[in-house]
Gaussian input, Z-matrix of N, CA and C with variables (Angstrom, degrees):
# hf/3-21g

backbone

0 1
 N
 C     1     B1
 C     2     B2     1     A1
 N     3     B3     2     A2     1     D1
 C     4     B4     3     A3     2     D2
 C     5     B5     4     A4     3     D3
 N     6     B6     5     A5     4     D4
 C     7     B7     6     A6     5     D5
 C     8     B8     7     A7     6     D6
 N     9     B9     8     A8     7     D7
 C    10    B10     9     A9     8     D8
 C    11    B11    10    A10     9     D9
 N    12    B12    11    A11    10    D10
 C    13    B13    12    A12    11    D11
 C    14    B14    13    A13    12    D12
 N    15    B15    14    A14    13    D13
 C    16    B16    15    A15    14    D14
 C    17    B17    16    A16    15    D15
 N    18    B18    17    A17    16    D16
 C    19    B19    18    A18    17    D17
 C    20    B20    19    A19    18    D18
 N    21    B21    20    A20    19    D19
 C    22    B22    21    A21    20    D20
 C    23    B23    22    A22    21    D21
 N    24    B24    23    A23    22    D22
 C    25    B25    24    A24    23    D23
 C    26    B26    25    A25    24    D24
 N    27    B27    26    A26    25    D25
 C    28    B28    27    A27    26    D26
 C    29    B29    28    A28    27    D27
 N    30    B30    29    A29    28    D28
 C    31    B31    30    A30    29    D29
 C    32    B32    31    A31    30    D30
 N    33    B33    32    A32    31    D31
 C    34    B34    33    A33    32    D32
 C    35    B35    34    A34    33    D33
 N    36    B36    35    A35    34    D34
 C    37    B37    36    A36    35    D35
 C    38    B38    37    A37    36    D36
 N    39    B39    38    A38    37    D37
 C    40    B40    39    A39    38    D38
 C    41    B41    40    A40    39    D39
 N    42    B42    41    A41    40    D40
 C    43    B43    42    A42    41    D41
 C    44    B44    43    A43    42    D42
 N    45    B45    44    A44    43    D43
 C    46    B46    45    A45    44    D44
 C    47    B47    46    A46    45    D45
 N    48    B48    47    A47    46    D46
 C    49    B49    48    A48    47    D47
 C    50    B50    49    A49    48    D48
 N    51    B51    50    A50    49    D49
 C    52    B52    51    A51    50    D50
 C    53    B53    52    A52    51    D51
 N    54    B54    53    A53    52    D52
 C    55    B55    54    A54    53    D53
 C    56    B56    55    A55    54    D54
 N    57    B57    56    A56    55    D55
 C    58    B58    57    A57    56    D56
 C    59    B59    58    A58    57    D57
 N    60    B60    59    A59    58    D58
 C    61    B61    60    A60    59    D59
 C    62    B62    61    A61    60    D60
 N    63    B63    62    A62    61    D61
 C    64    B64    63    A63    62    D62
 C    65    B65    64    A64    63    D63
 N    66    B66    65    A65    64    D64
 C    67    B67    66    A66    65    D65
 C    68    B68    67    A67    66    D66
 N    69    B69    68    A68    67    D67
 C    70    B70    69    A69    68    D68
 C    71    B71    70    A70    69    D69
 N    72    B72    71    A71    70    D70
 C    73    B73    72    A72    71    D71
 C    74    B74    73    A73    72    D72
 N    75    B75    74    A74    73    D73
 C    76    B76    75    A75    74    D74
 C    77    B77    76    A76    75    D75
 N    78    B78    77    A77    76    D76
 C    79    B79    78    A78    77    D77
 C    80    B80    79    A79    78    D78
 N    81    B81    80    A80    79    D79
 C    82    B82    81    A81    80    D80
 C    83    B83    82    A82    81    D81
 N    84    B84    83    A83    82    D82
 C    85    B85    84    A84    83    D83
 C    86    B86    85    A85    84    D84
 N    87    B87    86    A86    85    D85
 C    88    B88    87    A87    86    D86
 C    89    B89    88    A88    87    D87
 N    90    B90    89    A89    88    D88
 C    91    B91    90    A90    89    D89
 C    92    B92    91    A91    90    D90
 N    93    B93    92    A92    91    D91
 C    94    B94    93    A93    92    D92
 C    95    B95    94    A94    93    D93
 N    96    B96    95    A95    94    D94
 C    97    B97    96    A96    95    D95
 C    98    B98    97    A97    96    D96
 N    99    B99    98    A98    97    D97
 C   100   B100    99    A99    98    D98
 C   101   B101   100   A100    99    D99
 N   102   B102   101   A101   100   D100
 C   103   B103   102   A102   101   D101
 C   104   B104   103   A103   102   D102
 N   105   B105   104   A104   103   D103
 C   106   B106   105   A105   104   D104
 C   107   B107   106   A106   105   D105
 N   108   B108   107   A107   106   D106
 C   109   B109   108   A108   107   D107
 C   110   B110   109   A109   108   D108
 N   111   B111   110   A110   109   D109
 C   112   B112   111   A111   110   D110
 C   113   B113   112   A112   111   D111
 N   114   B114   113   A113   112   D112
 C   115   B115   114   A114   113   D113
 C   116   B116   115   A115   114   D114
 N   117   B117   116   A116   115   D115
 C   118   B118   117   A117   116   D116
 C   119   B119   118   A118   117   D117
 N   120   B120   119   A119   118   D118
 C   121   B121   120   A120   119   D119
 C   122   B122   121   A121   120   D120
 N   123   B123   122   A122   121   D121
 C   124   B124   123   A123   122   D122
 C   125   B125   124   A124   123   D123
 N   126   B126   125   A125   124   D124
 C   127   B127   126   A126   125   D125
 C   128   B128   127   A127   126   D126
 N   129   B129   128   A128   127   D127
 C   130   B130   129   A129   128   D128
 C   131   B131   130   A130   129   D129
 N   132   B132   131   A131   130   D130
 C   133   B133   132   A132   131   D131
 C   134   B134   133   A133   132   D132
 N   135   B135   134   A134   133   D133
 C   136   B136   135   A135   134   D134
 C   137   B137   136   A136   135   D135
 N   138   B138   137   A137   136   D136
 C   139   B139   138   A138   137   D137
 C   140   B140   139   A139   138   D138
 N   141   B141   140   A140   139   D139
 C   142   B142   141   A141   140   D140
 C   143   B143   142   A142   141   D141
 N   144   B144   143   A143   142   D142
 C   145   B145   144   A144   143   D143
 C   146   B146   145   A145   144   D144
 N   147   B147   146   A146   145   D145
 C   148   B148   147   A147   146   D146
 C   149   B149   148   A148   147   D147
 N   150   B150   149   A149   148   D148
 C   151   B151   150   A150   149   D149
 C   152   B152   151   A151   150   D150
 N   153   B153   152   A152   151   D151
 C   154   B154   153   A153   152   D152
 C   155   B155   154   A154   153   D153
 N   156   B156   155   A155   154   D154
 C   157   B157   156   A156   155   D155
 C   158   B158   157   A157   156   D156
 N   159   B159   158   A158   157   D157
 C   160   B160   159   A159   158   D158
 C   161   B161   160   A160   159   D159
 N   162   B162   161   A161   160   D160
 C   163   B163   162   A162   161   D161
 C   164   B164   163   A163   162   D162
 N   165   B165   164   A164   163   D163
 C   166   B166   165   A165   164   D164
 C   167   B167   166   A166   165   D165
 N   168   B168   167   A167   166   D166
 C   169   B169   168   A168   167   D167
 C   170   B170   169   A169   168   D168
 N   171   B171   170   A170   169   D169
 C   172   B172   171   A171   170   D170
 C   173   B173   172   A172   171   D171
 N   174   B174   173   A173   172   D172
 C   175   B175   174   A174   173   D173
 C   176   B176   175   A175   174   D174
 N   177   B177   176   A176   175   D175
 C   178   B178   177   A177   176   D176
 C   179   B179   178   A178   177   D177
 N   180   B180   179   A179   178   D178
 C   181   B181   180   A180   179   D179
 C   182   B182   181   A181   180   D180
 N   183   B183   182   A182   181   D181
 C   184   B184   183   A183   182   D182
 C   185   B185   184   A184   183   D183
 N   186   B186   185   A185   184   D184
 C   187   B187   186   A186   185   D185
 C   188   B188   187   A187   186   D186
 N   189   B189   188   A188   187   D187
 C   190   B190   189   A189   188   D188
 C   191   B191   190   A190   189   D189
 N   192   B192   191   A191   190   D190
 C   193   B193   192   A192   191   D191
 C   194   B194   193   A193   192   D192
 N   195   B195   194   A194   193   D193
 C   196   B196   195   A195   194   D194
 C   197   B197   196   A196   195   D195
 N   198   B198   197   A197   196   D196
 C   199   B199   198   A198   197   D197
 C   200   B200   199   A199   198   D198
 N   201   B201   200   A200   199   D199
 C   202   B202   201   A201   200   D200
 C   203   B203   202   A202   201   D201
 N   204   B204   203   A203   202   D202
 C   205   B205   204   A204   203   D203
 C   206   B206   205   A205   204   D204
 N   207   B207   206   A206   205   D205
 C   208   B208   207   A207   206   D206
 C   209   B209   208   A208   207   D207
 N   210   B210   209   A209   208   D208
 C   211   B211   210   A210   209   D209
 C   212   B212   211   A211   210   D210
 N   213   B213   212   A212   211   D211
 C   214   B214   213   A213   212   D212
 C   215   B215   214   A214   213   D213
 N   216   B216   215   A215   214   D214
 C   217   B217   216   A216   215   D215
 C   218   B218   217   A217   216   D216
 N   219   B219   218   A218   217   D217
 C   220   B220   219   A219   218   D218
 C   221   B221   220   A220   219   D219
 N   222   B222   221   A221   220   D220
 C   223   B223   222   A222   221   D221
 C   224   B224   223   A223   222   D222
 N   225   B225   224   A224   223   D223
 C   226   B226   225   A225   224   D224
 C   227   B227   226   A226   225   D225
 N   228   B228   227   A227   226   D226
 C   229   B229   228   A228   227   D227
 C   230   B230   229   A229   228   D228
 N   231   B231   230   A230   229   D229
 C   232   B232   231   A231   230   D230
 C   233   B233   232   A232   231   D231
 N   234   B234   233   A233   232   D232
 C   235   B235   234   A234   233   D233
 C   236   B236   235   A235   234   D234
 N   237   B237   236   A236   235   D235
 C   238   B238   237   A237   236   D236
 C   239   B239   238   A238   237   D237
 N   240   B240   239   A239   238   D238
 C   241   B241   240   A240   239   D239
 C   242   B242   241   A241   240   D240
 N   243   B243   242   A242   241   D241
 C   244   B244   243   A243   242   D242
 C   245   B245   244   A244   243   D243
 N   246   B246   245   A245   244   D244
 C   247   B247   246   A246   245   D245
 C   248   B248   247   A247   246   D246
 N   249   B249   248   A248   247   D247
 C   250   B250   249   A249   248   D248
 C   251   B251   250   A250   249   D249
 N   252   B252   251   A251   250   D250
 C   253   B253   252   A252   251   D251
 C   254   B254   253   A253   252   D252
 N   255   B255   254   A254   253   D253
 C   256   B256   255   A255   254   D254
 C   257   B257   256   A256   255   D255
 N   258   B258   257   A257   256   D256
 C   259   B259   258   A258   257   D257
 C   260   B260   259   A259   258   D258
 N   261   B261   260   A260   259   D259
 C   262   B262   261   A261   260   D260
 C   263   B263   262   A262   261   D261
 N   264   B264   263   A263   262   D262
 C   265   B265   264   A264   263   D263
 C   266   B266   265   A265   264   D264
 N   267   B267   266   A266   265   D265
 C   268   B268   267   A267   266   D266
 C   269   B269   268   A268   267   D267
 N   270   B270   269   A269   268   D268
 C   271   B271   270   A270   269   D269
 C   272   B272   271   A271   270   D270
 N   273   B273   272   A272   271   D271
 C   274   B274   273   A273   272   D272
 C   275   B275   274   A274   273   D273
 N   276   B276   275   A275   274   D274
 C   277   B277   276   A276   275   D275
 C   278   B278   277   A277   276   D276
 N   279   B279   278   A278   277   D277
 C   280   B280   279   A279   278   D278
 C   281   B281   280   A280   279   D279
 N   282   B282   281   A281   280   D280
 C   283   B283   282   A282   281   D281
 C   284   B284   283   A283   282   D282
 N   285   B285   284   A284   283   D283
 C   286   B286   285   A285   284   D284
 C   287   B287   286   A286   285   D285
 N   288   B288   287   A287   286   D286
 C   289   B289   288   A288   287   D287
 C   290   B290   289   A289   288   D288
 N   291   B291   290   A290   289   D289
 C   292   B292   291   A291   290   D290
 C   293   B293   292   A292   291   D291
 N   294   B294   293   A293   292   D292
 C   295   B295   294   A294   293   D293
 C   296   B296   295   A295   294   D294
 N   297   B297   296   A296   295   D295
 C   298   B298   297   A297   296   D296
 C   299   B299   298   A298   297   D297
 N   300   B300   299   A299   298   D298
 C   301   B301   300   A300   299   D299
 C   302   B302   301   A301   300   D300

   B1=1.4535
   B2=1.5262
   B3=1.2681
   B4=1.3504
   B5=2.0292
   B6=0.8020
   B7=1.4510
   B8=1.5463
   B9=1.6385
   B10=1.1753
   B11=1.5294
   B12=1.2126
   B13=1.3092
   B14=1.2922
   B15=1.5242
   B16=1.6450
   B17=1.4408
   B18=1.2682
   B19=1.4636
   B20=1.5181
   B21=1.1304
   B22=1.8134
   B23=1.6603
   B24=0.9488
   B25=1.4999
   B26=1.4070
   B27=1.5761
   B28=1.2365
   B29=1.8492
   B30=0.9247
   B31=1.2017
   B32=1.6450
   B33=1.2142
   B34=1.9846
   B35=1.7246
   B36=1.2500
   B37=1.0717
   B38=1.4711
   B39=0.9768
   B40=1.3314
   B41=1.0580
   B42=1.5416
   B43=1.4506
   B44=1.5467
   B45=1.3818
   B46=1.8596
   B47=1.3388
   B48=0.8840
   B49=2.2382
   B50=1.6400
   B51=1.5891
   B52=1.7716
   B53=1.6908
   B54=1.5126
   B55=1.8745
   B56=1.1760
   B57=1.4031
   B58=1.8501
   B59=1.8612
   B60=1.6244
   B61=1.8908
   B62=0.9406
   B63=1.6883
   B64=1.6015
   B65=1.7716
   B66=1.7428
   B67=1.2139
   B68=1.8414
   B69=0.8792
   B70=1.4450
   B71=1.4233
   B72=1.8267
   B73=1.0866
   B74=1.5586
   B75=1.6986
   B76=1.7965
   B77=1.6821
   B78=1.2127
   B79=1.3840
   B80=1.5379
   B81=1.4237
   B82=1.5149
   B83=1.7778
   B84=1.5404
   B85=1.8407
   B86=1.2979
   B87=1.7708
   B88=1.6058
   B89=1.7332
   B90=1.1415
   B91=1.0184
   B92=2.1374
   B93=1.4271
   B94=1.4174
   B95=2.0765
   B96=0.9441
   B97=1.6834
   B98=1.6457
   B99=1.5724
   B100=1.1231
   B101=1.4439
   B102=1.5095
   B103=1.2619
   B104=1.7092
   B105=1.4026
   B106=1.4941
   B107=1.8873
   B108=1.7064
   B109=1.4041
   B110=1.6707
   B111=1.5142
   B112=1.5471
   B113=1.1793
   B114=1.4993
   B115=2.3212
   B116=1.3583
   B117=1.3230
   B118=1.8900
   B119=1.2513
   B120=1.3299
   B121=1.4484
   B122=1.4807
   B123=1.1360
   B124=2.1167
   B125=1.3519
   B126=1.3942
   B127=1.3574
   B128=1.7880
   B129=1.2341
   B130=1.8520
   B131=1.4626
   B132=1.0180
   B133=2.0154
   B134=1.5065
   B135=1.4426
   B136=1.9143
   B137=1.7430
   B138=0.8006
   B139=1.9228
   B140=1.0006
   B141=1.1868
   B142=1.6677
   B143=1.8387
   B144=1.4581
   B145=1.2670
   B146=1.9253
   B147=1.7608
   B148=1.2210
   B149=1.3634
   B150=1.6142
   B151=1.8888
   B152=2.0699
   B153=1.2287
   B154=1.8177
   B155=1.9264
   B156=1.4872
   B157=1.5253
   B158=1.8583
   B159=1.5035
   B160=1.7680
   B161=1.7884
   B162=1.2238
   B163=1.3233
   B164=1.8690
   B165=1.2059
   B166=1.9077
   B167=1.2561
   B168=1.3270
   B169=2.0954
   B170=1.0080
   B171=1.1218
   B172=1.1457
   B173=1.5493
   B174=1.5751
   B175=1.6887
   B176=1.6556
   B177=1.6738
   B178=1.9694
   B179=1.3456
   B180=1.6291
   B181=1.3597
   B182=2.0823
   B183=1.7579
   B184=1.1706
   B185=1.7762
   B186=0.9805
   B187=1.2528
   B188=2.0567
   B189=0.8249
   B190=1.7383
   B191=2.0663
   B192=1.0243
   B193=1.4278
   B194=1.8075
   B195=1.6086
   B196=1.6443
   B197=1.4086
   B198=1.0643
   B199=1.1976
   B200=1.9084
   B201=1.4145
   B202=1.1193
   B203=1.5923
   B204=1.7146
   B205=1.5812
   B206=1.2755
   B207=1.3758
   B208=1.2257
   B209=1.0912
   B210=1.8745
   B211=1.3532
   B212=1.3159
   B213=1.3550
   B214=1.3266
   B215=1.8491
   B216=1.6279
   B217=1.7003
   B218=0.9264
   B219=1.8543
   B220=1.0723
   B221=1.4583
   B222=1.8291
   B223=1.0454
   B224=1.8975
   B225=1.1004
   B226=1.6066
   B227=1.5876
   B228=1.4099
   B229=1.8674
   B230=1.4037
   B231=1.5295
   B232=1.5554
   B233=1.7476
   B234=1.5430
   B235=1.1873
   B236=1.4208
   B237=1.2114
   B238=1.7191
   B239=1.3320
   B240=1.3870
   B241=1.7153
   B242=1.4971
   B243=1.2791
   B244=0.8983
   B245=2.5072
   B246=1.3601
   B247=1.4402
   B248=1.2244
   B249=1.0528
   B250=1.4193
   B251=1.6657
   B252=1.6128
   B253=1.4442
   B254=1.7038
   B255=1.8717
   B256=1.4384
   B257=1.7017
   B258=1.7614
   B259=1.1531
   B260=1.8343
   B261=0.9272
   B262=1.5982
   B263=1.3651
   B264=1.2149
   B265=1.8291
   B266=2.1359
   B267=1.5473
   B268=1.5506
   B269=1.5174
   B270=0.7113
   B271=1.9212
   B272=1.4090
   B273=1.8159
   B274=1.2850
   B275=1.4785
   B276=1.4221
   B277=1.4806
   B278=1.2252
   B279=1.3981
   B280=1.4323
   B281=1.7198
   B282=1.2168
   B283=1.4678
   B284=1.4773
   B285=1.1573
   B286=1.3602
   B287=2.0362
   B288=1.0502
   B289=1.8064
   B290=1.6940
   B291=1.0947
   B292=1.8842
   B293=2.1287
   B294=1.2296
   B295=1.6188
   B296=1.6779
   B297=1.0586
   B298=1.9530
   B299=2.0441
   B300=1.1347
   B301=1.3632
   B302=2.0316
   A1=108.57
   A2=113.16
   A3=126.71
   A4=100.33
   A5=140.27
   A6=144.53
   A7=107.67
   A8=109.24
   A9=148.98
   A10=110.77
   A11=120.32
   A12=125.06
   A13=151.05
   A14=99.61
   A15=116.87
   A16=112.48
   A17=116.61
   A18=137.08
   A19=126.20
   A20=91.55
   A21=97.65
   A22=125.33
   A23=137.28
   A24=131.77
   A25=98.18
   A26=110.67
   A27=124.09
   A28=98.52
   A29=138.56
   A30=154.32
   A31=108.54
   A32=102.83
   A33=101.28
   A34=90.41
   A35=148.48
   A36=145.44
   A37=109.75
   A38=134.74
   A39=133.14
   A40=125.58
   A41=131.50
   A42=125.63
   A43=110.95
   A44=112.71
   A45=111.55
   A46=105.72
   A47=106.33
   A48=124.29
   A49=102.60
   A50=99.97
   A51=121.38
   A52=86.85
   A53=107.30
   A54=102.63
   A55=94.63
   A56=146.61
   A57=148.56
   A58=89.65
   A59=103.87
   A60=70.99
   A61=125.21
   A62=124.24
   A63=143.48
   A64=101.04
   A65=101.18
   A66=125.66
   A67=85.47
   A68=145.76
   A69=146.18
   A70=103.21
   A71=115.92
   A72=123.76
   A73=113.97
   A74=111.91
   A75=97.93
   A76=111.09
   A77=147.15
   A78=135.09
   A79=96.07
   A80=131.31
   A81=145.26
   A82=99.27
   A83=105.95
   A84=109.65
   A85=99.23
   A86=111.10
   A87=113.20
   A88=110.55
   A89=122.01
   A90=129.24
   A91=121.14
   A92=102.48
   A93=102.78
   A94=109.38
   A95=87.62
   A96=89.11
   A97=91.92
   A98=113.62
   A99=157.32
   A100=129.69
   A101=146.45
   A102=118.77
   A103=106.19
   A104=109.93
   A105=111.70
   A106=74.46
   A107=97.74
   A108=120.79
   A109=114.32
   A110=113.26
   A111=125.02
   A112=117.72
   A113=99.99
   A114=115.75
   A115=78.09
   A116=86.88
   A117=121.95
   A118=108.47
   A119=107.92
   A120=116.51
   A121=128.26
   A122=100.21
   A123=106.91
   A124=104.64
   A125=123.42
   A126=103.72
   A127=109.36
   A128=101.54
   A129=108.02
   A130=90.60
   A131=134.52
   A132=135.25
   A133=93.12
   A134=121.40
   A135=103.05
   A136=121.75
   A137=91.80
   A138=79.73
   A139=142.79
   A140=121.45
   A141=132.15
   A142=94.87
   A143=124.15
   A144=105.43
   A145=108.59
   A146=98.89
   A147=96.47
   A148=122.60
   A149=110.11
   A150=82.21
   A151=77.52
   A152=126.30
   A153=138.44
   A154=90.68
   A155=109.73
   A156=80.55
   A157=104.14
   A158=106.24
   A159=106.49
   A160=92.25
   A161=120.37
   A162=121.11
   A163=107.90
   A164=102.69
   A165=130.58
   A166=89.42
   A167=98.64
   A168=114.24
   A169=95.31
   A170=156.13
   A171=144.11
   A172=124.14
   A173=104.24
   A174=140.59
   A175=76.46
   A176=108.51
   A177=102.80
   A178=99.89
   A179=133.99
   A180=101.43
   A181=84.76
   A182=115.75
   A183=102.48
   A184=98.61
   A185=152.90
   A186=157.60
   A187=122.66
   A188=77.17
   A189=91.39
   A190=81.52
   A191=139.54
   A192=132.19
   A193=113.08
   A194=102.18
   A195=95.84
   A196=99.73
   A197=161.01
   A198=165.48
   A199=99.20
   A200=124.77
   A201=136.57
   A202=110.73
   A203=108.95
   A204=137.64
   A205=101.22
   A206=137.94
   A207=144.22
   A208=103.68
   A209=131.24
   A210=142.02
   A211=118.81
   A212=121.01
   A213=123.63
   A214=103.07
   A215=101.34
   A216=91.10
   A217=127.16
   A218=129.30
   A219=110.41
   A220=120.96
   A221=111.75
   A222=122.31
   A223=91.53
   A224=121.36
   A225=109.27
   A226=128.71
   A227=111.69
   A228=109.37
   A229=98.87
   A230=125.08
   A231=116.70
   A232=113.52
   A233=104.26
   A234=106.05
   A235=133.40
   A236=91.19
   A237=88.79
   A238=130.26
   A239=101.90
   A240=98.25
   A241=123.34
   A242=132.50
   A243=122.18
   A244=94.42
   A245=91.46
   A246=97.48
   A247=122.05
   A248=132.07
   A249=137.04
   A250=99.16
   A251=105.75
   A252=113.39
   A253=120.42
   A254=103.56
   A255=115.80
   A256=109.75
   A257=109.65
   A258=98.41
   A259=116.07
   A260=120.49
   A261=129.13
   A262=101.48
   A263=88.62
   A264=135.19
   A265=93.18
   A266=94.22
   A267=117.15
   A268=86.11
   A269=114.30
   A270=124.88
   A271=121.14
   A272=103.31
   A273=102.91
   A274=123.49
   A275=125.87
   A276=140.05
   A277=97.87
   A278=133.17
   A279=144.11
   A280=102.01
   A281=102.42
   A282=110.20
   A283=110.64
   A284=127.85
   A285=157.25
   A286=91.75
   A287=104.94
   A288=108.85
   A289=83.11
   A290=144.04
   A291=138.33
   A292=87.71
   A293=123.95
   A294=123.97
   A295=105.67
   A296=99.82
   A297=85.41
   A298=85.98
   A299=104.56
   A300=106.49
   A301=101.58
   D1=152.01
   D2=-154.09
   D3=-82.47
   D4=110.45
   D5=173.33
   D6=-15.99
   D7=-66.99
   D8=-170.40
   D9=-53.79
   D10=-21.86
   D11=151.65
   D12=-76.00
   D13=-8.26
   D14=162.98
   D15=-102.20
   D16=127.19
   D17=159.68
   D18=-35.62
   D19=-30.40
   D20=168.82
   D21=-129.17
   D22=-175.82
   D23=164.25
   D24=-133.62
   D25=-162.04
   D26=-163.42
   D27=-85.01
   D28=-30.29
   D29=166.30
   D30=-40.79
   D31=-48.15
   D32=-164.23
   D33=-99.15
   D34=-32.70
   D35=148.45
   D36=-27.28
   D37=-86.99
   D38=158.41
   D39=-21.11
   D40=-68.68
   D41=171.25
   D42=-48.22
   D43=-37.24
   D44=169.68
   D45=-43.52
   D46=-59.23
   D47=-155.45
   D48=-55.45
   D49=-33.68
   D50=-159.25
   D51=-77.29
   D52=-46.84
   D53=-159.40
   D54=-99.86
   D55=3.70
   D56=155.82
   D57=-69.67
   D58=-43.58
   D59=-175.48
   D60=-110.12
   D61=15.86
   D62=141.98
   D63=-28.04
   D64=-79.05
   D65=-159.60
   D66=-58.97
   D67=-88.66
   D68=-168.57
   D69=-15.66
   D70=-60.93
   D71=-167.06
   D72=-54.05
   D73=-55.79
   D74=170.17
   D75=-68.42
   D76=-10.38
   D77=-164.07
   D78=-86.33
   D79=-33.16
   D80=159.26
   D81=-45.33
   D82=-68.28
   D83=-171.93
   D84=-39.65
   D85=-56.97
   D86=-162.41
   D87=-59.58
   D88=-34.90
   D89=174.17
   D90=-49.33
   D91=149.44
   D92=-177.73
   D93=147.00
   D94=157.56
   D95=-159.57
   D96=-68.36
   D97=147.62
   D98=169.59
   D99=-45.75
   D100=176.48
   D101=138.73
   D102=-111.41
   D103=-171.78
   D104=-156.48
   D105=-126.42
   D106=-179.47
   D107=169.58
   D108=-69.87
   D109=-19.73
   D110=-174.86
   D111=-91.04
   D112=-35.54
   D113=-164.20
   D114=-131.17
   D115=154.77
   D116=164.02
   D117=-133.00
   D118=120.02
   D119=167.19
   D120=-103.57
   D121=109.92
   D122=-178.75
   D123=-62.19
   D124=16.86
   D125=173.29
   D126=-112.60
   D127=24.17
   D128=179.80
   D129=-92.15
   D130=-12.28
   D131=-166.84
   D132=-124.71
   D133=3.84
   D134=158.39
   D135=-28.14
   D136=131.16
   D137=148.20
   D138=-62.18
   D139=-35.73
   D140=168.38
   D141=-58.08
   D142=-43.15
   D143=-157.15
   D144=-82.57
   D145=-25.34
   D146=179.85
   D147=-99.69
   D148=8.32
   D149=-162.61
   D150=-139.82
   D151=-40.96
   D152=-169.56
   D153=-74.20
   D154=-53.92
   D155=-148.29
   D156=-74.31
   D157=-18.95
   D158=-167.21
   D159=-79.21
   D160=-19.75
   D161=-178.15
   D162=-60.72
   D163=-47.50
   D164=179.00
   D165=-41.18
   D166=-69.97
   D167=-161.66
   D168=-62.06
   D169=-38.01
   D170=-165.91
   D171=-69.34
   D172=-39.95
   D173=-172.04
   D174=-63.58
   D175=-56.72
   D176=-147.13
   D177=-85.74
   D178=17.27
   D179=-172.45
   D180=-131.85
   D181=1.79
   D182=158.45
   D183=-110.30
   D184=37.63
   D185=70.97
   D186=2.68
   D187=-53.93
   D188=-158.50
   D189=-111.33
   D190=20.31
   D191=136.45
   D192=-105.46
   D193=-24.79
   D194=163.82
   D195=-78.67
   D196=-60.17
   D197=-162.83
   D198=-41.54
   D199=-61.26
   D200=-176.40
   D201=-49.31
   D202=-54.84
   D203=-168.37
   D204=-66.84
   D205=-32.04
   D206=-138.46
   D207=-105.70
   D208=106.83
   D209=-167.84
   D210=-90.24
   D211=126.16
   D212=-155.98
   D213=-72.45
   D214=146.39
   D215=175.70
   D216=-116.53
   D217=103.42
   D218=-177.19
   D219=-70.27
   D220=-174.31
   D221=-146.57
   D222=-101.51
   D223=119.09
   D224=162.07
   D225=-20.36
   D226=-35.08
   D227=173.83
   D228=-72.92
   D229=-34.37
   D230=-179.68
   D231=-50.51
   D232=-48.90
   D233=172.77
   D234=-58.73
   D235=-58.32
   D236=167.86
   D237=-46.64
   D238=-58.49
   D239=167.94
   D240=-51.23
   D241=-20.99
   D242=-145.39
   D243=-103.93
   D244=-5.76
   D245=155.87
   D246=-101.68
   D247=6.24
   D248=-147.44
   D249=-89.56
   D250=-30.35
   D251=-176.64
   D252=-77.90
   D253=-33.52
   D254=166.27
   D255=-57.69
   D256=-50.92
   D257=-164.66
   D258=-77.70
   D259=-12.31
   D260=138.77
   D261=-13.59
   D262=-107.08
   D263=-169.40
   D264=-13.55
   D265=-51.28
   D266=-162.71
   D267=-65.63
   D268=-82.60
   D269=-173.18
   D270=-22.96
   D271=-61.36
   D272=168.14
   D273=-58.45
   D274=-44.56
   D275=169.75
   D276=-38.46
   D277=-64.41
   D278=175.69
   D279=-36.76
   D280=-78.22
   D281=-167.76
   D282=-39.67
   D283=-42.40
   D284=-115.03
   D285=-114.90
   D286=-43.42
   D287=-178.33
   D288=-95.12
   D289=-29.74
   D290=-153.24
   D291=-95.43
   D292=-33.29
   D293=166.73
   D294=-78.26
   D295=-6.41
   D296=-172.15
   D297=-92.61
   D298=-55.64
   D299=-155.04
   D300=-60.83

């Protein structure tokens, strides 16, 4: 199968995987016990929970839109070869009316 037919390569897969565990990593920060109707806990207004972990998510989910945007590059020998079969095709056709005449 032709390379050139998938939307991504091994490259943007990866950068996905990298900004899936960005975004994981602050949804973990944001995470942490609660308060109830009885206790109040001053630790729901941490900093880490309000201002570091949505900062994280933020990094991993425009991460993982460069990751999406980001066009895979093939290699110049990909290209070339990949005319090598037209310009055949062309040559012989050529040859082929240049033996008739």
């Amino acid at each position: 199968m032709d390379k050139r037919n998938f939307a991504f390569d091994k490259v943007n897969f990866v950068l996905l995987a990298v900004g899936m565990a960005i975004v994981i990593i602050g949804f973990i920060l944001m995470s942490g016990s609660g308060s109830s109707e009885t206790v109040f806990n001053p630790d729901v207004f941490s900093v880490r929970r309000i201002k570091v972990a949505p900062i994280v998510c933020l990094f991993g989910f425009l991460f993982i839109i460069y990751a999406i945007l980001r066009k895979p590059a093939y290699t110049p020998l990909e290209e070339e070869n990949e005319g090598v079969g037209e310009k055949k095709d062309e040559m012989s056709g050529a040859d082929a009316t240049i033996n008739r005449d």
